[in-house]
N, C-alpha and C positions, 0 to 999 in steps of 0.2 A: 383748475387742477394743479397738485403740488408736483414740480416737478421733479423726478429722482435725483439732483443736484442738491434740490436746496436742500436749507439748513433746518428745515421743518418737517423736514421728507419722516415719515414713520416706518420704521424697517425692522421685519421681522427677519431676524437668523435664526440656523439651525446647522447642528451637527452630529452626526448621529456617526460619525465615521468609524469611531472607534468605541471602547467600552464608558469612556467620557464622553457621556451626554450633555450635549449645552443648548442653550435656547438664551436668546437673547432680545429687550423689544432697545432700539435706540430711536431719538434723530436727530437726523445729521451725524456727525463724529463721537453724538454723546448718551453713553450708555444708561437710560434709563432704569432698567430691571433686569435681572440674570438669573438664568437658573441651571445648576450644574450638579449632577448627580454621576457617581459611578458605580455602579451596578452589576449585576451577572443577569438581573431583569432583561427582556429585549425591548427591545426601543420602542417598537410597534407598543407594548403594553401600557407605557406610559407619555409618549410625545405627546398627544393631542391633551392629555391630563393637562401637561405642563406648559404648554402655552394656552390653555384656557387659564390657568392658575396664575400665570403672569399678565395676560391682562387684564383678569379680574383685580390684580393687588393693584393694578396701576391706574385704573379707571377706562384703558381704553376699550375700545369696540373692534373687532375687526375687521369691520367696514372701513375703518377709519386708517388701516396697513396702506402705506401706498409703494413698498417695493416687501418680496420673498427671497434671502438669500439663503444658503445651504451648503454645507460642504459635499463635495464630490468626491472624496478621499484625496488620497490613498488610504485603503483599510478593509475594514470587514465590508464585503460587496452585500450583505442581508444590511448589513448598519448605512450604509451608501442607499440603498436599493430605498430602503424605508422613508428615509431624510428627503432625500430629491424627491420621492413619489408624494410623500405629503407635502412639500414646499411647491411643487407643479401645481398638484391639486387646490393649495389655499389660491396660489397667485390668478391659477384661473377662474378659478368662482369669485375673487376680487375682485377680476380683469386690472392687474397691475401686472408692471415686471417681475419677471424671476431673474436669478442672476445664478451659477453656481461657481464656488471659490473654493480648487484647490489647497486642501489644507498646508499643506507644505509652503507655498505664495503667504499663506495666513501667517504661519511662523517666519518666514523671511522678513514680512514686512513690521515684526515686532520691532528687531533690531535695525529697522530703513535710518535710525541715528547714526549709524556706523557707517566708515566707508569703509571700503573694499569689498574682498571675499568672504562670502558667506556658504557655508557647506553645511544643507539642513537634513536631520536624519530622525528619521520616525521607525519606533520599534515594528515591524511587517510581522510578528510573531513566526513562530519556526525555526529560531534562529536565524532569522534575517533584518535586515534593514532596508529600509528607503534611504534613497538619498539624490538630494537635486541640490545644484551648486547658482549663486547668484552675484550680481555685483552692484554692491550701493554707493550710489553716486547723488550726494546732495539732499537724500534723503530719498531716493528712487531706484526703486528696484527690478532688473531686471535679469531674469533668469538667462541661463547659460548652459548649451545642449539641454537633453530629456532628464527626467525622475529615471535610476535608475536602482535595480533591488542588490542590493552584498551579503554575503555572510561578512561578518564582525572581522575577523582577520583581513580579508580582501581589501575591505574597505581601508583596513588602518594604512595596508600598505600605501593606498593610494594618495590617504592623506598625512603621512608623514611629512614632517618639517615643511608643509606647505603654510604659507599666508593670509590663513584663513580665520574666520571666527564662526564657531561652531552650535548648531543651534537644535534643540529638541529633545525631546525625551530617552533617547539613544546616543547624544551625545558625549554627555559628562561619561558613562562607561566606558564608551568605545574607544574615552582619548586617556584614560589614567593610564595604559600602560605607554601614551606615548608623551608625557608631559615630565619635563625631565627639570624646570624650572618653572617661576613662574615669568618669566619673559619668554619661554618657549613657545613656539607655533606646533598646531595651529591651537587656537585657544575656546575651550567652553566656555557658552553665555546660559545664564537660564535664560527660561522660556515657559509661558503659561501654555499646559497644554490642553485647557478648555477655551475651544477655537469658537466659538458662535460671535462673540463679541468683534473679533477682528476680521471675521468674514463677513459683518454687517458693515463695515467702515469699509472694509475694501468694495463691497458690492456699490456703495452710496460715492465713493469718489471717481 
C-alpha cells in the first residue's frame, strides 16, 4: 500500500469554496492535471463531471486515488457543504484518507518563500473580508490567533504601516489606499486564487 507520504501518493483535490472551482489529480508535490472553471453554475452540477473528465484525460482509475483532499473554506457554506460531502464520500468508498485544507493555510503557504508576516484576506462577499495572519519561517508556516471576518475600512486600520506581506484576492484593494511608496508596508503579493492544487500538496506533506 502507498503510503500518503510518498512521492507516488495519487491525490485527488477539490475546491468548491468559492465561485472558483478547481479540481486537481497530483503525486507527491507534482501537479498532474487541473481543472478550473468559474461559473454562476453550482458546483453540485458539475464536480463529479469534472473529475471524471480529469481522470479520464490522464489515464487514471479511481481505484487507483490513494488520498481525498478539499477545501473547507472559508466561503459559500452550499460551495463547502458540496466539496467536503463529495470528497468524504469518494475517500470512503476508496477506503483511503481524506484530509480537509483551509483555504486561507492554502494561500499562506503560496508565499512559505518569504519570511515574516503574512496577512491573508479573501473576499467573504457583503462587504467583508476574511482574514488570518501567519509567520514564515524557513519556509514554514504557522498561523497566528483565529480567521477573523472586517469590513474593508476596519481592516486597513489594523493593518496600517505594519510589516507584513499581504496575500489573496482582497488584498491588492484593500491596500491601494494605504501604499504610499513602493518600499511601504505592508505590501501586496499575488496569489493564485484557484486553490485545489495547493490543498493537494498541503494534504500529502
Amino acid at each position: 500500500m502507498i503510503m500518503p507520504e510518498s512521492p507516488n501518493t495519487k491525490i485527488l483535490a477539490l475546491d468548491t469554496s468559492t465561485p472558483r472551482e478547481s479540481v486537481a489529480l497530483l503525486e507527491g508535490r507534482g501537479v498532474v492535471a487541473e481543472l478550473r472553471l468559474k461559473s454562476l453554475e453550482t458546483h453540485s452540477a458539475r464536480l463529479l463531471r469534472s473529475i471524471g473528465f480529469l481522470l479520464q484525460s490522464t489515464g487514471w482509475l479511481l481505484k487507483e486515488v490513494n488520498l481525498v483532499a478539499a477545501g473547507i473554506g472559508p466561503g459559500s457554506f452550499t460551495g463547502i457543504r458540496i466539496g467536503v460531502a463529495t470528497g468524504l464520500g469518494l475517500a470512503q468508498s476508496l477506503n483511503v484518507p481524506f484530509v480537509g485544507i483551509s483555504g486561507l493555510d492554502a494561500l499562506a503557504n503560496q508565499v512559505s518563500f518569504l519570511e515574516g508576516g503574512i496577512g491573508v484576506v479573501m473576499d467573504a462577499q457583503r462587504s467583508q473580508l476574511y482574514y488570518a495572519e501567519y509567520i514564515s519561517r524557513h519556509g514554514r508556516i504557522r498561523i497566528r490567533g483565529k480567521p477573523e471576518l472586517y469590513y474593508p475600512r476596519d481592516l486597513q486600520i489594523r493593518l496600517r504601516k505594519r510589516h507584513l506581506y499581504v496575500v489573496g484576492d482582497g488584498g491588492i484593494c484593500l491596500l491601494q489606499d494605504l501604499i504610499e511608496s513602493q518600499d511601504s508596508w505592508p505590501r501586496p503579493i499575488g496569489a493564485d486564487m484557484f486553490l485545489a492544487a495547493g490543498i493537494g500538496r498541503m494534504a500529502w506533506s
